[in-house]
C-alpha positions, 0 to 999 in steps of 0.5 A: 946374725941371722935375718930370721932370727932377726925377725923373731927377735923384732916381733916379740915386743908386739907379740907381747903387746897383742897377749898382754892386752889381749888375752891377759887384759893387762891395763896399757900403761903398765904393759905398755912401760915394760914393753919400752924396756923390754924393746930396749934392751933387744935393741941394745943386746942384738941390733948393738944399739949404743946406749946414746942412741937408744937414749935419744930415740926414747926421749924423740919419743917421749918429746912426740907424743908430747906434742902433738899426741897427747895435746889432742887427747887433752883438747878434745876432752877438755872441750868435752868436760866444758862442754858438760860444765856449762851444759851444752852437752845437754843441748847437743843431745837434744839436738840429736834427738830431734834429728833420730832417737834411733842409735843406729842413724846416731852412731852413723852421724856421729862415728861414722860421718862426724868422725870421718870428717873430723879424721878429714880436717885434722886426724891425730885422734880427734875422730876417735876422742871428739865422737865417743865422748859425745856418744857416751854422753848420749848414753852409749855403753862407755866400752860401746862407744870407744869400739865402735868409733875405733872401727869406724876410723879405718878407712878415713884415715888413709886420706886423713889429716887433708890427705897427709899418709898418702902425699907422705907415701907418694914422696917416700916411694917416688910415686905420682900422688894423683895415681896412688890416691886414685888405687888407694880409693879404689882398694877402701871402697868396698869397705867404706860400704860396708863399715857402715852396715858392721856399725849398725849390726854391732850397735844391736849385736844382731844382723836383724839391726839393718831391719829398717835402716837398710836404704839409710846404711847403704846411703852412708857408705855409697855417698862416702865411696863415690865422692872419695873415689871421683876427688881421688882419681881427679884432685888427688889426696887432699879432699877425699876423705873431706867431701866423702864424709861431709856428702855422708853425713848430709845425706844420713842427716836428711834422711834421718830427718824424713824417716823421724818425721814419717814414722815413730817406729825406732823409738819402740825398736829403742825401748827393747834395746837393754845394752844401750840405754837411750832416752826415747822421750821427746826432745826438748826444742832447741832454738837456733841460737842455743844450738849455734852455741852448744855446737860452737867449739866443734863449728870453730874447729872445723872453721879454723882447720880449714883455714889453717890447712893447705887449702888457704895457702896465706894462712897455712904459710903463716902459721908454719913460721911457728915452727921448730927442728930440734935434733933429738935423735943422734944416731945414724939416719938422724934428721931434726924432729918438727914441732908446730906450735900452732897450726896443730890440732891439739892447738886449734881445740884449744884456740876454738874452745877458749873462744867458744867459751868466752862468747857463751860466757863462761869465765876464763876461771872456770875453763882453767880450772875445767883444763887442769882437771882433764890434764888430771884425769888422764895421767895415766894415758900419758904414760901409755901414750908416750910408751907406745912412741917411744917403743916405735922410735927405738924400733924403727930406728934400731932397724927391728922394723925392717927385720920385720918387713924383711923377714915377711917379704922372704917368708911370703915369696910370690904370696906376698901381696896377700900379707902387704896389707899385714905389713901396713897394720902392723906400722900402725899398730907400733906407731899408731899412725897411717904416715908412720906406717907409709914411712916405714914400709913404703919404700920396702912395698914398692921394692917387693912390688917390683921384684915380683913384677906387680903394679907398685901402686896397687902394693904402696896402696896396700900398705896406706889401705892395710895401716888402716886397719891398724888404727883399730887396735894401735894401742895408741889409738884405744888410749885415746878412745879410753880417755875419752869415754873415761874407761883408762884400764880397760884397754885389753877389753877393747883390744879384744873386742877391735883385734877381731875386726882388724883380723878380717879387715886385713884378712879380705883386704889381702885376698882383694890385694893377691886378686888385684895384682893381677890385673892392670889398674893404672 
């Protein structure tokens, strides 16, 4: 058949994912569990899928996004619902409020700083789940909340999860990883800077919002960019996106704290706001120790991330014996599909949340009975999210995917830097993860990068940077953020809020990409 053809047929499970949620506003569990079938009979019908092999790739599917996927999602809301069992959560907020009653400098804390580092450490949607239920709870629009932490976890995914998508691409490509890290840093930074104002204009809904907060915001961004950049191009891709969130969150802290002490002006710029009710009373103090309490499941998890990360070798060498390989998938290009019971996110909120729980003394009762409600609550992202898995299973190994990339690549020609980015979204909009996107279209960018004889760094780079973008409006991703700010069904809503963002994300990173590949960077 022929490739273009090929190429139509591949895209029309995600041109029908992009109407249904966005322009219809069809709930993603539905859609999402038609879009698996409708994928599988293309499969079957026009790539001669066998009915073994697209059996096997579903269940591959299916299995994934049990573990690790959805283990996050119900980790992170379940420390959130215990959180406001007990009451802490009551606690944090004060604690915030002390810091700045401004919503502006909150959400640069939280889904900016805060998300970016939980992004860092741990990824999997962590950085999404943990900050928009905090933020909802602070008393952000539920809907708010979900888009801005959405867009705020762009750029730390890249180097997310200690830096696996871009160590993942350098092994897929054959690239040297301290070059790749150093070109990818470069192509984000100028997002990283700017993000942080998008975030301020979006939380006001006025470019008038920066009023005030302008220094503050460009702090965020430049103390996030420059330490990424400086750890890319000299340690390569573990620590970038760690130390550029931790110097980013420390500095928007401190100076939050100066301008809390030195005016009281935001709390009248609150009051106005209609769209955002946040209480602009005086907060109630917190004692060290109730504030050590109420933040210590997210003190634990950051704790024990990184002592089980690769930066405590003993420990990480340890826990990856619990471990398994399970061949799921049987078809051509096969390879058993790793499961790690322990030394994965979901595992570790869970460790650290039981243990937070014991030591503020909660009974172990009331946290079972807190955990079985939130696997409850969340029945319906179940289905969303292991549709959505099991959809780009069955296309990647289909080879609809590749018909994709392909098909791209020869309607692009010399112009192709310029959609690279595009490719990279789009990896991460079916799979819902920046490595799976390198996997995917790694190779495939490196390949074009050379027959057009442009630098394959600044391509690869532009796949890790592109799938960034992607995260926005992976249908994964918004499943995760819904859960977690309670707003399951209205996922087609934040689809067409992100898909905006997404669009000009990818559009500018295109042109800086097409610009770029003329020049020598490495």
């Amino acid at each position: 058949m022929n490739d273009y053809v090929l190429f139509i047929l591949a895209i029309i499970p995600i041109i029908w994912l992009i109407v249904s949620l966005g322009v219809m506003k069809l709930p993603a569990h539905k859609t999402c569990f038609f879009t698996v079938i409708l994928t599988i009979v293309i499969s079957i019908v026009f790539w001669k899928m066998s009915i073994t092999n697209v059996t096997t790739a579903t269940l591959e599917g299916i299995a994934v996004a049990l573990w690790p996927i959805l283990l996050v999602i119900v980790a992170a809301l379940f420390t959130y619902n215990l959180a406001v069992e007990t009451k802490t959560m009551d606690t944090m907020k004060n604690m915030l409020s002390s810091i700045t009653t401004d919503n502006r400098i909150q959400v640069l804390i939280l889904a900016w700083g805060f998300g970016g580092f939980l992004e860092a450490v741990a990824g999997y949607g962590t950085a999404v789940a943990i900050p928009a239920s905090i933020l909802a709870s602070l008393g952000f629009n539920p809907i708010f909340a979900a888009i801005i932490c959405l867009i705020a976890n762009t750029v730390p995914t890249a180097f997310g999860a200690i830096g696996i998508p871009v160590s993942t691409l350098a092994s897929v490509t054959g690239l040297d990883v301290l070059n790749l890290s150093y070109i990818t840093s470069i192509q984000l930074a100028i997002f990283i800077v700017i993000i942080p104002f998008a975030l301020v204009i979006l939380t006001k809904k006025s470019v008038k919002a920066i009023n005030g907060v302008f220094w503050i915001t460009l702090v965020s961004g430049i103390t996030f960019a420059i330490p990424q950049v400086f750890i890319a191009k000299y340690l390569g891709a573990e620590l970038p996106a760690l130390i550029g969130s931790l110097c980013s969150m420390l500095s928007t802290i401190l100076i939050a704290k100066y301008m809390n002490k030195k005016s009281q002006k935001n709390h009248e710029y609150n009051a106005k706001d209609t769209d955002i009710a946040i209480k602009s009373t005086v907060a109630t103090r917190v004692s060290t120790k109730e504030g050590i309490l109420a933040w210590l499941p997210y003190i634990l998890l950051c704790i024990l991330i990184l002592i089980a990360s690769p930066l405590c070798p003993v420990v990480n060498n340890f826990l990856a014996e619990f471990s398994s390989k399970i061949q799921i998938y049987n078809g051509e290009g096969a390879s058993p599909t790793l499961f790690i019971w322990l030394n994965t996110p979901g595992m570790i909120i869970i460790i650290s949340t039981f243990i937070a729980g014991l030591i503020q003394k909660v009974k172990i009762g009331k946290m079972i009975d807190v955990f079985v409600r939130t696997v409850k609550q969340l029945s319906k992202s179940f289905v969303t999210i292991i549709s959505i898995v099991a959809i780009s299973k069955v296309m990647s190994y289909s080879g609809m995917t590749s018909s994709i990339s392909f098909g791209l690549c020869a309607i692009t020609g010399k112009m192709y830097p310029i959609i690279s980015p595009l490719l990279g979204a789009i990896g991460t909009f079916v799979t819902g993860s920046d490595t799976s996107a390198n996997i995917l279209f790694g190779g495939l960018q490196v390949e074009a990068a050379k027959s057009l004889s442009i630098d394959p760094y600044w391509i690869a780079a532009a796949n890790t940077a592109g799938a960034t973008a992607g995260k926005m409006i992976s249908p994964q991703s918004i499943a995760i953020a819904t859960s977690a700010t309670g707003l399951i069904g209205s996922e087609g809503k934040i689809f067409g809020a992100t898909l905006k963002f997404c669009l000009g994300y990818v559009i500018i990173l295109g042109i800086l990409v097409y610009i770029g590949s003329f020049m020598p960077f490495v």
